[in-house]
C-alpha positions, 0 to 999 in steps of 0.5 A: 651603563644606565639602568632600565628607566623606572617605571612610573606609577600608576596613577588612580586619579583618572579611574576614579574621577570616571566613576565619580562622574558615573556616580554623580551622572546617574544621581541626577538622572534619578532626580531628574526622572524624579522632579522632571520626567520630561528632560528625564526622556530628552536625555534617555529617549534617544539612547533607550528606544532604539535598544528596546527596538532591537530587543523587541526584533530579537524577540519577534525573530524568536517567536517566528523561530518558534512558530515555525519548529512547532509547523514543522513538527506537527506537519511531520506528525501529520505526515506520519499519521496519514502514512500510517493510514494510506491506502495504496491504489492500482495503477494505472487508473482508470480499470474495470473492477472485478465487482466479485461478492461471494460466488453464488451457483446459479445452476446445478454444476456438471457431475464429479469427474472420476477420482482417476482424472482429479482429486483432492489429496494431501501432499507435504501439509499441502492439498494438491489438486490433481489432474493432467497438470496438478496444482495446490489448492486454496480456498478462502473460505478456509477457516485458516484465512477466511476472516483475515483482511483483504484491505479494508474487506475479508479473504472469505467474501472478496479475495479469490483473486490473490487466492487464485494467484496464490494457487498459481504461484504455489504450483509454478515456483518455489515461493511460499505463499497462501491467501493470507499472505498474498491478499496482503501483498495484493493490497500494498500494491495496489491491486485491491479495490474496495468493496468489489474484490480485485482489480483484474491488473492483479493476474498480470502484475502478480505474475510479472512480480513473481516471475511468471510468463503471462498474456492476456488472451482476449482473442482465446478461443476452446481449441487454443485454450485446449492446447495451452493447457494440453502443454501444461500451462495454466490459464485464469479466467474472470468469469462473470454472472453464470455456473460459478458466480452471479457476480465476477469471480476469478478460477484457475484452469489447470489441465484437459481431457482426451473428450475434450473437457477442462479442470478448474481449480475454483477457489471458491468451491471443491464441488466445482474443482471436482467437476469436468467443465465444458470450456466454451462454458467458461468462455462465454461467461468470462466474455468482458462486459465491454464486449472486447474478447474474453477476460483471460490469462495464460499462464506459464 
């Protein structure tokens, strides 16, 4: 029986007779580049330019790598900052401002109602209007909100919107609310106009937002009014130049009286809460400027 076959050793020869010809090929390279740079790049050109070709690829792909992480960057800190500072717009567009500045009386209003008929009094850290149907009351010239922002304007002098509406959403639900908070929400969603108040799409959207039954009634006339109110409703009305403002201003209407008479909840004024209002007063001055009906909203 044979043995396995020896195994045959191994033979440097070749190895080194490589490195001898790598040795000896880069020498006279050297004194090639050296004594005759043009053979030099004959023999190396086409073997260097395509590697420096791919090399200087690589690094063009690099930079437009690069390039665009940095776009990408700063297009997202762009986005960012301008997110920070966008300011929400009403929608749909376009919509008749409220043009409201701070109410200013043109005329003496009526005289006080009796205290028996509606009065301010406190109630659980609220103040309640009272009257056939009672209602928290706000004012924005409160010192607790007056210079708070509505937008880029203050509560004092622009927001009786969201304080009307806050009056509104006091008195016919369970949410909390002031006219801090809600002029804050009424600018996140786009109810705020710049300089002028509130978009009138306020009363119909805060309403739908907080659960209140709404209609504009732009064909309200005193006895349906009357009896919109004599049901326990609440009403609001944008009225323009005349007893409550020389401008546009929003008041809430919260009850009647056997002569006929309604209540106001003026966010704007106690003296004009107070007051017996003739309700064709208000009508005629809540007319819209387009002529199209008057500008009101039932409530509840």
């Amino acid at each position: 029986m044979k043995g396995p076959t020896p195994r045959r050793p191994h033979n440097p020869v070749v190895p080194i007779l490589l490195l001898a010809l790598l040795c000896v090929g880069g020498m006279e390279l050297l004194f090639c580049a050296h004594f005759s740079p043009a053979l030099y790049h004959r023999i190396t050109d086409p073997i260097v330019e395509p590697v420096v070709r791919a090399a200087q690829a690589v690094k063009a792909e690099l930079d437009r790598m690069e390039f665009r992480l940095r776009l990408d960057r700063t297009l997202s800190e762009i986005s960012e900052l301008s997110a920070q500072y966008k300011q929400p717009r009403p929608a749909p567009l376009p919509e008749r401002p409220q043009y409201v500045m701070h109410p200013e009386l043109l005329e003496p209003p009526p005289e006080p109602a009796e205290p028996a008929i509606t009065e301010f009094i406190e109630e659980r850290g609220r103040s309640i209007l009272t009257g056939a149907t009672p209602v928290v009351y706000y004012n924005q010239g409160d010192p607790q909100w007056r210079d708070k922002p509505f937008g880029t304007d203050y509560i004092g002098k622009y927001a009786c919107g969201p304080t009307v509406m806050a009056m509104a959403v006091a008195t016919l639900t369970d949410k909390d609310t002031d006219p801090a908070k809600m002029s804050v929400w009424a600018y996140e969603n786009g109810y705020w106009c710049s300089g002028s108040g509130s978009y009138p799409s306020i009363i119909e959207g805060t309403s739908k937002a907080f659960g209140i039954e709404c209609r504009e009634a732009r064909d309200c006339d005193k006895k349906a009014l009357r009896s919109h109110l004599d049901g326990g409703g609440l009403a609001v009305a944008l009225v323009g130049p005349g007893h409550f403002t020389d401008s546009g201003h929003f008041i809430l209407l919260h009850g009647a009286v056997p002569t006929g008479e309604v209540l106001v909840a003026d966010p704007n004024s106690r003296k004009n809460s107070l007051a017996l209002w003739d309700p064709q007063i208000i009508l005629d001055e809540a007319k819209a400027s387009s002529g199209d009906g008057v500008c009101i909203w039932l409530l509840g």
